[in-house]
C-alpha positions in Angstrom: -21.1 -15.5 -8.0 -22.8 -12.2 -6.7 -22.3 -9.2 -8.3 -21.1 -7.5 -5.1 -18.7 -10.0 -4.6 -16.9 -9.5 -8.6 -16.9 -5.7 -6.9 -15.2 -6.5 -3.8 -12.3 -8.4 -6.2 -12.3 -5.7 -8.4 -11.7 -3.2 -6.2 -9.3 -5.2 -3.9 -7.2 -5.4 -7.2 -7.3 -1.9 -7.8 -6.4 -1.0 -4.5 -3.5 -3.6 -4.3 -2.1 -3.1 -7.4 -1.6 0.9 -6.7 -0.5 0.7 -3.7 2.2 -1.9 -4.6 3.1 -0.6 -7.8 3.5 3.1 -6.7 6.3 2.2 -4.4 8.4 0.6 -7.0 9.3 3.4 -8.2 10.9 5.1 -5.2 14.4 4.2 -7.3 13.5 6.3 -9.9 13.2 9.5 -7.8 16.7 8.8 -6.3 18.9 10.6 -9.1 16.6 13.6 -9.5 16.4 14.3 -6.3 20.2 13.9 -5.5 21.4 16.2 -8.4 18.6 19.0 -8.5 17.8 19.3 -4.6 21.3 18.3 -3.0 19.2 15.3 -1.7 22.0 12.7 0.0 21.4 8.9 -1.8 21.6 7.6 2.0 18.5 10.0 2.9 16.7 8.5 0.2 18.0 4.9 1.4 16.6 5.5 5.0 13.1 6.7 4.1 12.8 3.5 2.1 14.3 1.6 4.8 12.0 3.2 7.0 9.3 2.6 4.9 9.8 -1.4 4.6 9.6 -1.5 8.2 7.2 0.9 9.0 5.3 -0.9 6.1 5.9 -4.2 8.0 4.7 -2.7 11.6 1.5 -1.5 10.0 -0.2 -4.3 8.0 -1.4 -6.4 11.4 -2.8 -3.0 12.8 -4.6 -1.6 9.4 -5.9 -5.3 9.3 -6.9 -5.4 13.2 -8.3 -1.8 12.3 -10.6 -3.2 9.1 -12.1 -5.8 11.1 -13.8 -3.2 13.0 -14.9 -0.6 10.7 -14.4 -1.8 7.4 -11.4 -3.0 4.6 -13.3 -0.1 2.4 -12.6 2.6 4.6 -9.7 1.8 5.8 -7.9 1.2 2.3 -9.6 4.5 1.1 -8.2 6.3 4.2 -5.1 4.9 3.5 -5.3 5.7 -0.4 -5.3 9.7 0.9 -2.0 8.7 3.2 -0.3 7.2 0.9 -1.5 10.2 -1.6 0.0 13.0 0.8 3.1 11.3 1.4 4.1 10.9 -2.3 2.9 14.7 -3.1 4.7 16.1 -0.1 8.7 15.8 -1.3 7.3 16.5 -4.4 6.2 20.4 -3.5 8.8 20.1 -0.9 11.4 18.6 -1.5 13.8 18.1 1.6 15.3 14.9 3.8 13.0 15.8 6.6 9.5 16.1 4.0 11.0 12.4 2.1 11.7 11.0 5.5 8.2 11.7 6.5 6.7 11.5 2.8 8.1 8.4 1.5 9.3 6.6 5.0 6.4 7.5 7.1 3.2 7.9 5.2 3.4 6.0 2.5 4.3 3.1 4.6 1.8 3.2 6.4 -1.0 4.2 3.3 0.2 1.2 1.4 -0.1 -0.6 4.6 -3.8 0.3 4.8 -4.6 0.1 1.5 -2.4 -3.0 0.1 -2.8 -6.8 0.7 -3.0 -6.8 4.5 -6.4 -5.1 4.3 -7.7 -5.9 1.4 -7.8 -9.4 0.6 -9.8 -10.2 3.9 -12.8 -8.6 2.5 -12.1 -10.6 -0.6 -12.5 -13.8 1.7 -15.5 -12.7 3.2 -17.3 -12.1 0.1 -16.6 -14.6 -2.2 -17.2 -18.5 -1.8 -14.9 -20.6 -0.5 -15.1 -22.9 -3.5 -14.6 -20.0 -5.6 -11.6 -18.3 -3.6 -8.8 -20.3 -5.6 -9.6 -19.0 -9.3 -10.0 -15.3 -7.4 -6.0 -15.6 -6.2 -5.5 -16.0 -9.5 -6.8 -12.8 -10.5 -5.2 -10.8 -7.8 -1.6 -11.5 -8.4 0.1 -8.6 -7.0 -1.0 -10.2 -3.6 0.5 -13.1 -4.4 -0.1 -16.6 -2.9 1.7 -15.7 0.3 -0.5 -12.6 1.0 -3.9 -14.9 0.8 -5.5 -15.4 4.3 -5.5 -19.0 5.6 
């Protein structure tokens, strides 16, 4: 397999495994932010709802949106989204900056820089008789996620 394929993989593993893995630990942010800035638990409930569907709502459009200018730059422009919206309730911590922080950008960074996006470019650059064993080593994906 070509070199530039084995950095397609590893990058698409890098990006999916960040994007996914930052968001699981929204729970952990729920007790701080409740007792030190008076942050109601169903605020913090209703940016992540917010975020699952927003999250939802954006994969077909960041992939629609990577078949015409590119999976790289569209999961690196939403690697910044996704960055802003976790650093904004952290310097500003408020419902209104997690609403938009945590239910509206980061949905839609991890969105553009999860599964959705990047696993296409995996398909186009890799063999198909190779594909299978390359599932394998992006497993935050999952089966599921793989295109078909």
């Amino acid at each position: 397999m070509p070199a530039q394929a084995w950095i397609v993989v590893i990058a698409a593993a890098a990006s999916v495994s960040l994007a996914l893995g930052a968001r699981q630990t929204f729970g952990l942010f729920l007790l701080p932010l409740g007792t030190e800035h008076a942050i109601p638990a169903f605020a913090y409930g209703a940016a992540v709802a917010l975020h699952n569907l927003l999250w939802g709502v954006g994969q077909p459009l960041a992939g629609a949106l990577a078949d015409k200018i590119g999976a790289g730059r569209v999961a690196l422009g939403g690697a910044v989204i996704y960055a802003i919206g976790l650093i904004l309730p952290a310097v500003w911590p408020s419902t209104t900056s997690l609403i938009i922080g945590i239910g509206v950008l980061t949905a839609l960074g991890v969105a553009a820089a999860g599964s959705g996006t990047v696993l296409g470019a995996v398909a186009r650059a890799v063999p198909e008789n190779r594909q299978a064993m390359l599932w394998g080593l992006l497993p935050p994906a999952g089966p599921s996620a793989r295109p078909r």
